[in-house]
N, CA, C and O of each residue as an XYZ file, in Angstrom:
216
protein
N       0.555    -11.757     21.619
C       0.909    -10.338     21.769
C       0.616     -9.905     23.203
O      -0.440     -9.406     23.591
N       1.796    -10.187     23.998
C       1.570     -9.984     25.312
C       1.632     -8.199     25.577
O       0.823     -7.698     26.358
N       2.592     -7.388     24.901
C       3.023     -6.287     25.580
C       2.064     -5.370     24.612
O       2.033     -5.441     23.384
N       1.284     -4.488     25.445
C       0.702     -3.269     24.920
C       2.143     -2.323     23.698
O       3.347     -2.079     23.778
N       0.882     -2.061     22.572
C       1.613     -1.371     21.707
C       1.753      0.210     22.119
O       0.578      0.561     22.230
N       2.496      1.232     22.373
C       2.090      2.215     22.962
C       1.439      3.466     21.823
O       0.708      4.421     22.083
N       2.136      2.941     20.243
C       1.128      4.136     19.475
C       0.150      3.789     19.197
O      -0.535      4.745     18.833
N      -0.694      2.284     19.127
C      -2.348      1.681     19.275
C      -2.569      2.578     20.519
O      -3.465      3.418     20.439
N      -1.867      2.490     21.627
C      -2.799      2.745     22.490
C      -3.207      4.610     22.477
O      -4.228      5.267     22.683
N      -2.086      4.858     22.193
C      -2.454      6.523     21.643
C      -3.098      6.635     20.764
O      -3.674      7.720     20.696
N      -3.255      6.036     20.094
C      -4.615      6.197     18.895
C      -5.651      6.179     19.511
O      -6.528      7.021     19.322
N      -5.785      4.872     20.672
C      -6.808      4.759     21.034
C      -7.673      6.020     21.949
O      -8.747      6.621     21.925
N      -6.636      5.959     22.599
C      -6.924      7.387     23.732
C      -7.531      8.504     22.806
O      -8.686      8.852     23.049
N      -6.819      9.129     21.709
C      -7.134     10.126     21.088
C      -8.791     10.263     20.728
O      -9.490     11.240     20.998
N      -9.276      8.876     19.966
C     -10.738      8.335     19.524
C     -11.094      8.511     20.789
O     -12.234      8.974     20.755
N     -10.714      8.384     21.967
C     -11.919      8.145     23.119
C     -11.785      9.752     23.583
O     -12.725     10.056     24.318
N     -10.928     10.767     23.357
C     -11.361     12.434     23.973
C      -9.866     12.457     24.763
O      -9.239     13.445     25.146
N      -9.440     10.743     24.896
C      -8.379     11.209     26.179
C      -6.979     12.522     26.030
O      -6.033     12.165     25.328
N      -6.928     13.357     26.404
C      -6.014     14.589     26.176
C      -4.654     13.309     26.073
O      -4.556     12.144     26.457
N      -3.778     14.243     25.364
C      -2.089     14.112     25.242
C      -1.706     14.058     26.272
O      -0.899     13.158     26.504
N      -2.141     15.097     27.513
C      -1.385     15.164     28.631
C      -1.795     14.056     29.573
O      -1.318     14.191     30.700
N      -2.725     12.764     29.356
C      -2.839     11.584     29.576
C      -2.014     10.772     29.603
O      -2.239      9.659     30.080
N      -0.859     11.116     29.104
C       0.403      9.940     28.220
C       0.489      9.429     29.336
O       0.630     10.154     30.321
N       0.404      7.631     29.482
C       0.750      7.286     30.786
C       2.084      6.806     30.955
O       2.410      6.247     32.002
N       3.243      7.057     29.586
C       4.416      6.886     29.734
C       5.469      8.402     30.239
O       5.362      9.627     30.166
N       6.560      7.300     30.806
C       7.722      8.577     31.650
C       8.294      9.089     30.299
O       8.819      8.685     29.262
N       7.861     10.272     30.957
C       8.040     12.206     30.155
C      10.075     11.069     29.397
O      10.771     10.355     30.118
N      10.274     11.310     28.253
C      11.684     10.835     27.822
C      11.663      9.904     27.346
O      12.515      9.674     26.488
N      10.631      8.872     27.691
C      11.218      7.200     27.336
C      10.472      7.081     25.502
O       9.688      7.858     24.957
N      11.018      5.990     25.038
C      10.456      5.532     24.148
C       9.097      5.468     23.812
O       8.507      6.000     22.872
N       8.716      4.803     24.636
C       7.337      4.251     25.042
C       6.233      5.758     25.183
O       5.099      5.771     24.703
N       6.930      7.089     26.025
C       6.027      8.401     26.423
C       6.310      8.558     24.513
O       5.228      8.493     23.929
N       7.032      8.667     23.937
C       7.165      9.325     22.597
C       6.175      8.434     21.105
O       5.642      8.967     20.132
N       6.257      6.891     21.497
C       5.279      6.606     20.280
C       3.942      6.318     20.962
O       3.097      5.649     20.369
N       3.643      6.971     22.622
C       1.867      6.630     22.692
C       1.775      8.245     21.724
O       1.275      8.287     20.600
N       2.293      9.328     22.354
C       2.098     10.719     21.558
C       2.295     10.809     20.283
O       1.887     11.862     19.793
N       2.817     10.015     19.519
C       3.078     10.112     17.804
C       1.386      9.441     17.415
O       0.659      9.948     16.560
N       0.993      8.162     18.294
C      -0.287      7.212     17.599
C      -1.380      8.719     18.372
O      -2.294      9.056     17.620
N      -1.320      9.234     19.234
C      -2.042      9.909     19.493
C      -2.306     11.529     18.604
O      -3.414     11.989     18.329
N      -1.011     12.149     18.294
C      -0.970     13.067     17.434
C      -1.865     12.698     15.677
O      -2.589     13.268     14.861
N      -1.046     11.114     15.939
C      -1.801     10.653     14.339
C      -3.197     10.723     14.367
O      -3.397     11.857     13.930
N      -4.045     10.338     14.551
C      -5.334     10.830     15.160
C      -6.070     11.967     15.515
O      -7.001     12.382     14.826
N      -5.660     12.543     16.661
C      -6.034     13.590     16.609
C      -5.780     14.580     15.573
O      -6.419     15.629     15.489
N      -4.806     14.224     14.755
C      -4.854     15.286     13.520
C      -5.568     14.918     12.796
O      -6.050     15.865     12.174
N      -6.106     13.600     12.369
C      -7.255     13.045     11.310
C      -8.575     13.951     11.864
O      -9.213     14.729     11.156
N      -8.755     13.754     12.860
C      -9.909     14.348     13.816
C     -10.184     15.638     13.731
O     -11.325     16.100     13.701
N      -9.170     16.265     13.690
C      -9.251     18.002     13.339
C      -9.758     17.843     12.111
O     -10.963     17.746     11.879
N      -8.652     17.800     11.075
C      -9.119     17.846      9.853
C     -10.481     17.613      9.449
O     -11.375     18.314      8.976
N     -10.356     16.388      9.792
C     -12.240     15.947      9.531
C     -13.044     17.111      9.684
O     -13.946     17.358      8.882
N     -12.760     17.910     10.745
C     -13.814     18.410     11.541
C     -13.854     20.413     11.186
O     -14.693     21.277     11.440
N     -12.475     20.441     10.496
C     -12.614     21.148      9.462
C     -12.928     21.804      7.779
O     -13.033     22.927      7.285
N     -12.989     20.565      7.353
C     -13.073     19.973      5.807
C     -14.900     19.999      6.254
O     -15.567     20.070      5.222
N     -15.693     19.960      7.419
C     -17.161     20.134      7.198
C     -17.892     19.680      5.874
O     -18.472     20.455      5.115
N     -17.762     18.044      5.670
C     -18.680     17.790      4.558
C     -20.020     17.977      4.186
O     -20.414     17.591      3.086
């Protein structure tokens, strides 16, 4: 698995604080649209969590 996955890596970013506006893909391409989908996925787990206050 040579080529970076770009929604792993938006997941990843999200777990580490890194903002959306981090995306290190060009604003249009494929690649800018599924790091922001793995990153949205996440950061919405993250909210939630953090609203649901167990």
């Amino acid at each position: 698995m040579s080529d970076p996955d770009p929604f792993e890596e938006g997941q990843r970013a999200a777990r580490k604080n890194i903002p959306a506006a981090a995306n290190p893909y060009r604003d249009g391409s494929e690649q800018h649209s599924l790091w922001a989908a793995g990153h949205e996925s996440v950061a919405g787990e993250i909210e939630a969590g953090e609203s649901e206050a167990s």
